[in-house]
C-alpha positions in Angstrom: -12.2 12.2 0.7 -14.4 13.2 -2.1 -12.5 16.8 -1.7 -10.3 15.4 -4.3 -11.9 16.1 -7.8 -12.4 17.9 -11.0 -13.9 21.2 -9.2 -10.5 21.5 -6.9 -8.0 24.2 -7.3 -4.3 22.9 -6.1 -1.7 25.4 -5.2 1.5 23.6 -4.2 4.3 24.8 -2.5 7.3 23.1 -4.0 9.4 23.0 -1.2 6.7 21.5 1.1 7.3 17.8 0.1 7.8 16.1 3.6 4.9 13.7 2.8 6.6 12.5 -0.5 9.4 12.5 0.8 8.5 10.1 4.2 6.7 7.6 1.9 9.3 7.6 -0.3 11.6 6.5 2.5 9.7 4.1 3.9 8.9 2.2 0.5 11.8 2.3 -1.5 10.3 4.3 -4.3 10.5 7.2 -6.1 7.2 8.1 -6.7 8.0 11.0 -8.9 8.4 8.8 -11.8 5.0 8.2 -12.1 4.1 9.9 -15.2 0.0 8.6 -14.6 -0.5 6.2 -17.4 -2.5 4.3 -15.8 -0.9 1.2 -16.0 -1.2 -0.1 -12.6 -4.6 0.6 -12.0 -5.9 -1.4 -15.5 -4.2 -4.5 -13.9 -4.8 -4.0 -10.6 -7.9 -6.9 -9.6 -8.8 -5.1 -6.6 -10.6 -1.8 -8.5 -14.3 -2.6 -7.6 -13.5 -2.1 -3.7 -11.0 0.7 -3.9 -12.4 4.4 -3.4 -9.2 5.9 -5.1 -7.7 4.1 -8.1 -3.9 2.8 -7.5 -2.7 5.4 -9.9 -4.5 8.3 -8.2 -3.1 7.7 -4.8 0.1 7.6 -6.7 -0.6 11.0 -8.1 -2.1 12.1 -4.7 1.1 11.3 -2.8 3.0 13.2 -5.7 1.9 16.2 -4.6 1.7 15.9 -1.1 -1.7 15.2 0.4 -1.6 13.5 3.3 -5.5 12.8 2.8 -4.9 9.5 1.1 -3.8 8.3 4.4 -7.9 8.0 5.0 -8.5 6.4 2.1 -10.0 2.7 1.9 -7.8 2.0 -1.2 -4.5 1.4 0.8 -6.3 -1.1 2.9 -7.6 -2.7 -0.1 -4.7 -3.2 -2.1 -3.6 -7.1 -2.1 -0.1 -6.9 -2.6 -0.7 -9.0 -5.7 2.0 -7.1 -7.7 0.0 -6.7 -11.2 1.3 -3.2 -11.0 4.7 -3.6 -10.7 4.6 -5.8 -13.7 2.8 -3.5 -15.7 4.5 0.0 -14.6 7.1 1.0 -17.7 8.6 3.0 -14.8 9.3 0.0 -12.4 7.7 1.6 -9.6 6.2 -1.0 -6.7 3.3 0.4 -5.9 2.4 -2.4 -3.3 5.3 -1.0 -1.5 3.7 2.4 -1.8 0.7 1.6 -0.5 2.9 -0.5 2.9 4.4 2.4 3.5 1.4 4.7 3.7 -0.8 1.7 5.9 2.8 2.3 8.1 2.3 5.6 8.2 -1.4 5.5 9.3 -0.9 2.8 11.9 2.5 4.7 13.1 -0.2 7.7 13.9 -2.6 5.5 16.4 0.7 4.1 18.8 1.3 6.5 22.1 4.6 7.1 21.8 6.0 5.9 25.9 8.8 8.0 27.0 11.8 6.0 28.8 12.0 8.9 30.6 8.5 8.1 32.6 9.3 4.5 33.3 10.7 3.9 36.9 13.7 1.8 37.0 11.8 -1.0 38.2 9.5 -0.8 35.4 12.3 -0.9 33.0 14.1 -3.6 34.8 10.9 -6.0 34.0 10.4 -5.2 30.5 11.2 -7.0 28.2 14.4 -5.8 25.7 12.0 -6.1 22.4 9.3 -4.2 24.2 11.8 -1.3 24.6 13.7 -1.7 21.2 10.2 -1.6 19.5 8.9 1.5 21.2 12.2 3.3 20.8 11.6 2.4 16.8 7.8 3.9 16.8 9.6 6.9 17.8 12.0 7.1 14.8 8.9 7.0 12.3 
């Protein structure tokens, strides 16, 4: 994780934005309008245990590196809302960081195929069981 620094040279591809774009989805935001003020991060409480700083995962999603997804900060982050509150551009972060812990834990399910169930087997299963693998797979 400590790839991410001063002495790295970033060539993006600007039509490679699938990352953005899924965590985008699945929070709500746009995280393009982030312009990095830093807002979020000077009110955030939780700064002392993160390894990236709330506005740095921001920018980190921005541009499409999926290597925040090993960072301890999402895991940290309290939901407390301080940087909602104090982004000018009314971006949730909290829900930013939701939708990448969704992404990481979406990566560590099997995905079950109904195809490999007997009939039996999908005769005794519980509805809810089905419905919420079927959903894993729409991730």
């Amino acid at each position: 994780m400590s790839s991410f620094g001063s002495n790295l040279v970033l060539r993006l591809d600007p039509g490679d934005n699938a990352f953005k774009d899924r965590v985008n989805e699945l929070s709500g935001e746009n995280v393009d309008l982030c312009f990095q003020c830093g807002g979020c991060s000077s009110g955030c409480p939780m700064t002392q245990d993160m390894d990236y700083l709330p506005s740095k995962v921001i920018r980190m999603t921005q541009i499409g590196l999926s290597e925040v997804l090993e960072s301890k900060t999402i895991w940290t982050c309290s939901t407390c809302f301080n940087c909602e509150v104090r982004c000018p551009r009314g971006i949730d972060v909290a829900n930013v960081m939701e939708a990448l812990r969704q992404l990481v834990l979406r990566k560590k399910h099997d995905e079950v195929s109904l195809d490999d169930l007997s009939a039996e087997e999908l005769r005794e299963l519980p509805q809810i069981a089905i419905v919420s693998n079927q959903r894993k797979l729409t991730s």
